[in-house]
C-alpha positions in Angstrom: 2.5 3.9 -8.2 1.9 2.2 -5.0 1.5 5.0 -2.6 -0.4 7.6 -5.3 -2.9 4.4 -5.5 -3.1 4.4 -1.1 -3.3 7.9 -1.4 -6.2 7.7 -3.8 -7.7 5.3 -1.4 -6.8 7.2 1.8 -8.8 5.7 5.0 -9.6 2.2 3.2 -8.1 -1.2 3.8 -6.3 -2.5 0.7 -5.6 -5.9 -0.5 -2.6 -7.1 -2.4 -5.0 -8.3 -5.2 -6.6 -4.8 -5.5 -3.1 -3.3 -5.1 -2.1 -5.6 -8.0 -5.5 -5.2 -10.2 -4.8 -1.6 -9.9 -1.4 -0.8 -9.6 0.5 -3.4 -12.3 -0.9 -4.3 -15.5 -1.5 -7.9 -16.6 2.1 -8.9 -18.3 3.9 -7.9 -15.5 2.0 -9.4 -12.1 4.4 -9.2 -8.9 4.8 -11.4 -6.3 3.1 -10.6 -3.0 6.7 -10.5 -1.4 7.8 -7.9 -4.2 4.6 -6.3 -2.8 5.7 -6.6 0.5 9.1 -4.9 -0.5 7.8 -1.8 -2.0 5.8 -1.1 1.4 8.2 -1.9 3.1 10.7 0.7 1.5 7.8 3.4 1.8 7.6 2.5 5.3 11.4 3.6 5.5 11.2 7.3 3.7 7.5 8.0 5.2 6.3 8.6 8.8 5.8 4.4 9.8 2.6 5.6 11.1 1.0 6.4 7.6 0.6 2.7 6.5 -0.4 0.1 9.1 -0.5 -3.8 8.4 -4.5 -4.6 9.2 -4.7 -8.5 10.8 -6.1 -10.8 7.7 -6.5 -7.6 5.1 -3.4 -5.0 4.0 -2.4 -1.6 3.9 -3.9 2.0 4.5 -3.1 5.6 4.6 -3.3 7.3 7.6 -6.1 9.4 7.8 -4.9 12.0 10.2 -3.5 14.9 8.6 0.0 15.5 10.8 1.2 18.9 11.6 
C-alpha cells in the first residue's frame, strides 16, 4: 500500500501524515516508527536509491527511470 501510493506520487515529497491520510484508514492509524519500518523494509528489497529521506519532509520515488 505504501509504495503503490509513492508510486502514485512519483517525484513529490511525502509526509507521514499524507502517507497515513492516504494509505491507512481511520480505525487503524500507525505510528510514525511503524511508518518508518515499512520504508525501511522497502528500502531493503528496492534499489536504496528509489526513496530518499528529504531534511524536515519524508519520502519520494525516484524519478529517473533505471536501465
Amino acid at each position: 500500500m505504501i509504495l503503490g501510493y509513492l508510486l502514485s506520487r512519483r517525484g513529490e515529497v511525502v509526509s507521514f501524515d499524507e502517507l497515513i491520510a492516504n494509505v491507512w484508514d481511520e480505525e487503524q492509524t500507525p505510528t510514525y516508527a511503524t511508518i518508518r519500518i515499512y520504508i525501511k523494509n522497502l528500502l531493503k528489497i528496492l534499489e536504496h536509491e528509489m526513496i530518499e529521506n528529504v531534511k524536515g519532509e519524508w519520502y519520494l520515488i525516484d524519478t529517473v527511470e533505471r536501465v
